[in-house]
DRENZA-36342 format. One line per field, with one value per residue: residue number from 1; residue in one letter; x, y, z of N, C-alpha, C, O, CB in turn. Coordinates in steps of 0.05 Angstrom, whole numbers. Last residue first. Glycine has a CB too. Layout:
<recs>
base: NUM	...
volum: a	...
n_x: X	...
n_y: Y	...
n_z: Z	...
ca_x: X	...
ca_y: Y	...
ca_z: Z	...
c_x: X	...
c_y: Y	...
c_z: Z	...
o_x: X	...
o_y: Y	...
o_z: Z	...
cb_x: X	...
cb_y: Y	...
cb_z: Z	...
</recs>
This chain:
<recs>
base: 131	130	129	128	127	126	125	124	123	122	121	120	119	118	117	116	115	114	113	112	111	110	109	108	107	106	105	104	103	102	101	100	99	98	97	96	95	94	93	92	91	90	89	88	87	86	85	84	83	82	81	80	79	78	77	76	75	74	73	72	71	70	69	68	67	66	65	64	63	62	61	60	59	58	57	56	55	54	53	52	51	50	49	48	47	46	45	44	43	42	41	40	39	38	37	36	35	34	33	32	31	30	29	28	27	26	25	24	23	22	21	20	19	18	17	16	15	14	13	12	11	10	9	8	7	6	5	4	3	2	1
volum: x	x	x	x	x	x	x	x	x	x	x	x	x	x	x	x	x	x	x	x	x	x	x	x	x	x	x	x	x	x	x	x	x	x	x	x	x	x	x	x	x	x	x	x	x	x	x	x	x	x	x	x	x	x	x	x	x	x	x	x	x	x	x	x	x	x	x	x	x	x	x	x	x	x	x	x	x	x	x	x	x	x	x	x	x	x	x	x	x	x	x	x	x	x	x	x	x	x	x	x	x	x	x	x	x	x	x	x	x	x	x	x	x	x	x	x	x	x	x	x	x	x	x	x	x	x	x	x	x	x	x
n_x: 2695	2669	2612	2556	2532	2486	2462	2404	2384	2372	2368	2431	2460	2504	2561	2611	2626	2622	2629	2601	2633	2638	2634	2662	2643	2612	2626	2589	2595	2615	2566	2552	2499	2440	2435	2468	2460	2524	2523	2560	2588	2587	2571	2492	2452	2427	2429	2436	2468	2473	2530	2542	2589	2635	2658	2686	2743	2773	2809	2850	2867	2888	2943	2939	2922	2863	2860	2846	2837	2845	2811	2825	2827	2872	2925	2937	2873	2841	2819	2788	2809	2763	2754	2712	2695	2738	2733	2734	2753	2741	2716	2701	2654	2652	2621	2609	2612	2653	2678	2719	2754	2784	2823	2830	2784	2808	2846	2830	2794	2832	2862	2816	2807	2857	2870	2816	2832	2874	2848	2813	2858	2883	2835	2831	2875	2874	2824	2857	2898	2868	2840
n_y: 1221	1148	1118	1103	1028	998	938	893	833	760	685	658	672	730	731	776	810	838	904	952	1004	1069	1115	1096	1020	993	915	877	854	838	831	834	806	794	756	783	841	859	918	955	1017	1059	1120	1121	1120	1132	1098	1090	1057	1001	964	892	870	806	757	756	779	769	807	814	846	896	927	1000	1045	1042	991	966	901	893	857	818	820	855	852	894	898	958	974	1005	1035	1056	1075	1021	967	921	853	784	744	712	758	803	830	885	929	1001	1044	1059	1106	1092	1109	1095	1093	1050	1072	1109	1078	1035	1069	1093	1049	1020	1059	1055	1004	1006	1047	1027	986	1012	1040	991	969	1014	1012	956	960	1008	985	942	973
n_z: -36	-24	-50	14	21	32	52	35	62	49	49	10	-18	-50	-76	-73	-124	-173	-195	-251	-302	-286	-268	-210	-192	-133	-118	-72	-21	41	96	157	214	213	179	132	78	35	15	-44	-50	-113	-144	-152	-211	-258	-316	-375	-382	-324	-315	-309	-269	-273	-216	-175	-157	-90	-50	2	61	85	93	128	145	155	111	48	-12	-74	-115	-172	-230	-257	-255	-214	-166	-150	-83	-29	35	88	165	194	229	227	184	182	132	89	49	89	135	181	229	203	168	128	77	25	-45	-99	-139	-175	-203	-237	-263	-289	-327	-361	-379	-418	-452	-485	-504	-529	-568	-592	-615	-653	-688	-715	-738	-776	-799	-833	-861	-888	-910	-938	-984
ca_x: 2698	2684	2639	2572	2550	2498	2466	2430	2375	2385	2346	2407	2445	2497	2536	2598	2648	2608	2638	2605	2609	2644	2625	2654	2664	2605	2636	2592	2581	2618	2584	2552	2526	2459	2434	2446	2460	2488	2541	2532	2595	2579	2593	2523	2460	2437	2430	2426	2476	2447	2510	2538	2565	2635	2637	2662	2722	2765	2788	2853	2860	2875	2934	2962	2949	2889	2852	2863	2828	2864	2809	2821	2806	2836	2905	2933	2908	2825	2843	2794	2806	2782	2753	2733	2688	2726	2737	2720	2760	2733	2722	2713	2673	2639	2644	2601	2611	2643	2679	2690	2752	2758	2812	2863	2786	2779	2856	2848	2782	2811	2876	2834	2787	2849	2882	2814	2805	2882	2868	2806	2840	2895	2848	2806	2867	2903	2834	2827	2893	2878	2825
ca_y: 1237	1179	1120	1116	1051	1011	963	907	861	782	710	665	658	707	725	750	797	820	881	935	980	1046	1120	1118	1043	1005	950	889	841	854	816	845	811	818	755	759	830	843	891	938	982	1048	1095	1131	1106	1158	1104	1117	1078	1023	987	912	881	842	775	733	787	763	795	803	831	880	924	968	1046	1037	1005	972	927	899	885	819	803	856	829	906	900	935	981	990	1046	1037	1084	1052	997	934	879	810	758	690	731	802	815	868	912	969	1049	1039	1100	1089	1100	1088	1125	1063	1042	1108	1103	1038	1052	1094	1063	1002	1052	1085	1028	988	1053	1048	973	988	1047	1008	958	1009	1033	965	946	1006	1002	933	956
ca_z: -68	-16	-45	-23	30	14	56	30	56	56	45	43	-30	-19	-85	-56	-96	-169	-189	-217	-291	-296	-293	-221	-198	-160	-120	-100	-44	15	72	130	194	231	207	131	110	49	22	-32	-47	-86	-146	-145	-183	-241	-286	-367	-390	-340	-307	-319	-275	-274	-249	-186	-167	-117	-50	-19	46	97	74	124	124	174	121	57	15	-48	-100	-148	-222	-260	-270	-240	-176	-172	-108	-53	-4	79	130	199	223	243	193	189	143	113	46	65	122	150	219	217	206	129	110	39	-13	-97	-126	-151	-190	-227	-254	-275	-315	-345	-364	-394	-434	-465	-479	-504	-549	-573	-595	-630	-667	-692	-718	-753	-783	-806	-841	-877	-906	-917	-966
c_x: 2732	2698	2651	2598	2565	2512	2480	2431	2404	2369	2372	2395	2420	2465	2524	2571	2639	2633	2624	2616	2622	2622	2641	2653	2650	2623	2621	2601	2588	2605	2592	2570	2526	2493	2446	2460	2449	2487	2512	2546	2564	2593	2586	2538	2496	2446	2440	2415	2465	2463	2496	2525	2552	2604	2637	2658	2710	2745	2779	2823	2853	2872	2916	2935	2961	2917	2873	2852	2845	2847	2828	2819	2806	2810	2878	2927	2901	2863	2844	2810	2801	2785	2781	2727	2714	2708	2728	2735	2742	2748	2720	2729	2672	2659	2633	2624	2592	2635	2652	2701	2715	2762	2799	2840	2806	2781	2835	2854	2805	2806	2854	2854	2803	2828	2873	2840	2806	2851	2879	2833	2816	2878	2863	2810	2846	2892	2851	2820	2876	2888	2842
c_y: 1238	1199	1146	1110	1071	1025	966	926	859	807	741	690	652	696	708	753	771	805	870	909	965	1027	1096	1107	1065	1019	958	920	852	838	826	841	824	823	774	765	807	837	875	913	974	1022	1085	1116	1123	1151	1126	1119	1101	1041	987	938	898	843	801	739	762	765	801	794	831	847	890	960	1026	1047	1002	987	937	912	874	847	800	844	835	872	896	927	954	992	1013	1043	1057	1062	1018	955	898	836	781	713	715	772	815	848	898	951	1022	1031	1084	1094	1101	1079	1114	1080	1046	1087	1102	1056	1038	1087	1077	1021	1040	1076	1044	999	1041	1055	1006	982	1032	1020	971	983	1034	993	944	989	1013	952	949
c_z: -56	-42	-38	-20	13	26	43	38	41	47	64	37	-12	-27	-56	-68	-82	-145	-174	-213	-265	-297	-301	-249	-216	-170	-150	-85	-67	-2	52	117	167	224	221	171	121	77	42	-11	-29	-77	-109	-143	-176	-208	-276	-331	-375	-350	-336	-314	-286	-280	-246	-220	-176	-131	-86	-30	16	85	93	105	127	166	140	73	35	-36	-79	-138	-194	-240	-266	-261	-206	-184	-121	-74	-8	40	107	165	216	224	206	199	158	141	76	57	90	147	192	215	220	161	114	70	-1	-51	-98	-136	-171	-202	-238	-246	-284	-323	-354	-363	-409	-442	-460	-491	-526	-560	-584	-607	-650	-679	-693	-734	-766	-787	-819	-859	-888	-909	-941
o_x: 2750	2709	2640	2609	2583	2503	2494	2411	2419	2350	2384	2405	2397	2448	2531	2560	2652	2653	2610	2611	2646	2599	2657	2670	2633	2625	2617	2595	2595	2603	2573	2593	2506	2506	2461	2481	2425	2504	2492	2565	2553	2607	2582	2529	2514	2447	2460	2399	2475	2479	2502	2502	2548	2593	2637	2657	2726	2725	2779	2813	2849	2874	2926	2915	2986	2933	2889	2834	2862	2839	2828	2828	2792	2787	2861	2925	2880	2876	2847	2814	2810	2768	2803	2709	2731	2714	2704	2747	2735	2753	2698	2753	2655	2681	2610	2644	2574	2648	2630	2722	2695	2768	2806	2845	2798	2775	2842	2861	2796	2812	2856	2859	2802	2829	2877	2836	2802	2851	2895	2831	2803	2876	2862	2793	2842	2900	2847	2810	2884	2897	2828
o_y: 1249	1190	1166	1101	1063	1036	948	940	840	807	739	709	645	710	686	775	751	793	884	892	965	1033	1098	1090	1060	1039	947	935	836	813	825	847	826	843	770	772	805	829	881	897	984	1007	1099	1093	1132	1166	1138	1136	1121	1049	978	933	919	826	815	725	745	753	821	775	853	827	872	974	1024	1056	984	1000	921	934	851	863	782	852	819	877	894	940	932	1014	997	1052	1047	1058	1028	953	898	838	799	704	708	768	822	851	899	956	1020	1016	1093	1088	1108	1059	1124	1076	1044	1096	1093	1052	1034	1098	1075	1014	1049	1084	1049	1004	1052	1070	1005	973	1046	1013	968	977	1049	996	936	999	1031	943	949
o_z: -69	-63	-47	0	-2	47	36	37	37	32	85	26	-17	-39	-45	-71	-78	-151	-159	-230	-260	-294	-319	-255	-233	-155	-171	-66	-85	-1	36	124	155	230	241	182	122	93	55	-14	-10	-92	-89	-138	-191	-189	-285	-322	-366	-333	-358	-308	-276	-293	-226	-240	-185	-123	-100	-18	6	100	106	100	129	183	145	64	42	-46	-69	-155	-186	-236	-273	-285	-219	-200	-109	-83	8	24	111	149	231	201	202	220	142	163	85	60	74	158	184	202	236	176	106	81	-13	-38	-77	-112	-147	-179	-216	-223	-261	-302	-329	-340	-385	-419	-436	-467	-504	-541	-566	-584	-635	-656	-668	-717	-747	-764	-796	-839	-872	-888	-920
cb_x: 2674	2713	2652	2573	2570	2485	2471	2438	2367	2412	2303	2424	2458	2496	2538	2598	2649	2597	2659	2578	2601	2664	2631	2673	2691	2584	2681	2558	2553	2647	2574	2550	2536	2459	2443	2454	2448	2477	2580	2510	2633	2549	2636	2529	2462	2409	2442	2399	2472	2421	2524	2533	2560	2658	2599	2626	2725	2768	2768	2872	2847	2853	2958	2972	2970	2892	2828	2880	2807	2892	2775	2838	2807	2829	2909	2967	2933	2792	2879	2779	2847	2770	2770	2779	2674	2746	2739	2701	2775	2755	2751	2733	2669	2638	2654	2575	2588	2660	2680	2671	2775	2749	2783	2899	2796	2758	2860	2861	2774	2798	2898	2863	2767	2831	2892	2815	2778	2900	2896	2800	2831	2913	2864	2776	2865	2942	2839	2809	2892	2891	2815
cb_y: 1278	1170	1110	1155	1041	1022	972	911	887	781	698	670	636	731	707	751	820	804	880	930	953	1037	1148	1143	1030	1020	956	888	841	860	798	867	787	809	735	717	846	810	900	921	973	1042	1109	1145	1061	1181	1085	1123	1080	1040	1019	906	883	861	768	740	808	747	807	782	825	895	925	939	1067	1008	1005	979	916	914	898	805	779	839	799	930	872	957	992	989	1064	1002	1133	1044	1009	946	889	804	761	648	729	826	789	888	889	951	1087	1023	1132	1056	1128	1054	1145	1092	1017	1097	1128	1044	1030	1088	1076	982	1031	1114	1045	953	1044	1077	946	955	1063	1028	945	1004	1051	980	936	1002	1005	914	931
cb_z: -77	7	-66	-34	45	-3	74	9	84	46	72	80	-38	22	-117	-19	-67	-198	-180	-202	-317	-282	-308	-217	-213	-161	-124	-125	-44	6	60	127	186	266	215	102	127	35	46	-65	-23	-85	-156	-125	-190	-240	-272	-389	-414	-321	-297	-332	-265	-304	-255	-169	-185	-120	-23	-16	57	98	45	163	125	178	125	43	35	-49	-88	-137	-234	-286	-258	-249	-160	-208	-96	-61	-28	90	129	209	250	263	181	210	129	107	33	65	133	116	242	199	217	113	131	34	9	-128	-150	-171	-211	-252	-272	-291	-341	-353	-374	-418	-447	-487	-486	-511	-561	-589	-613	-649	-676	-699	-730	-769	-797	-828	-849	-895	-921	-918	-979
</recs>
């Protein structure tokens, strides 16, 4: 019995490895070209191309464009995907008054991050992510 116990432990704790380095790896990848300005917390950015990168506590994205590092921005909540969506990895970002607000990252064959929850009547634009 504890036998049995110790082995379906170990393999829980090398699944959440493996998932965790995944998911890592996927996340480091993740660029856009983004042809508006937007903001990112109390920061606006020009138009151009920029990576996301999920640091390694989980709970913030480094943005980066240019090849300098823009800002710092904290995840709210993670989102869950549909198994069976056929949505592409994306970033949603809302539009309240002619501005645009990061809102959510979609990561490849992951689930989404939750960035700004905006609470004013808004659209969304989507922008894919770059292969």
């Amino acid at each position: 019995m504890r036998t049995k116990i110790f082995a379906a432990l170990g393999l829980a704790l090398l699944l959440s490895v493996g998932t965790g380095l995944a998911l890592q790896w996927t996340v480091e990848s993740l660029r856009a070209k983004i042809d508006f300005p937007f903001s990112i917390g109390t920061k606006v950015l020009p138009a151009g191309e920029y990576s996301f990168r999920l640091n390694e506590s989980n709970d913030m994205f480094r943005v980066e464009g240019g090849g300098k590092e823009e800002g710092l921005v904290p995840v709210m909540s993670r989102l869950a995907t549909d198994t069976y969506s056929t949505a592409k990895p994306r970033l949603v970002f809302d539009e309240v008054g002619g501005k645009y607000f990061l809102s959510e990252i979609w990561v490849p064959e992951a689930d989404g991050f939750l960035i700004k929850a905006t609470k004013e009547k808004h659209t969304h634009k989507i922008v894919e992510l770059m292969k």
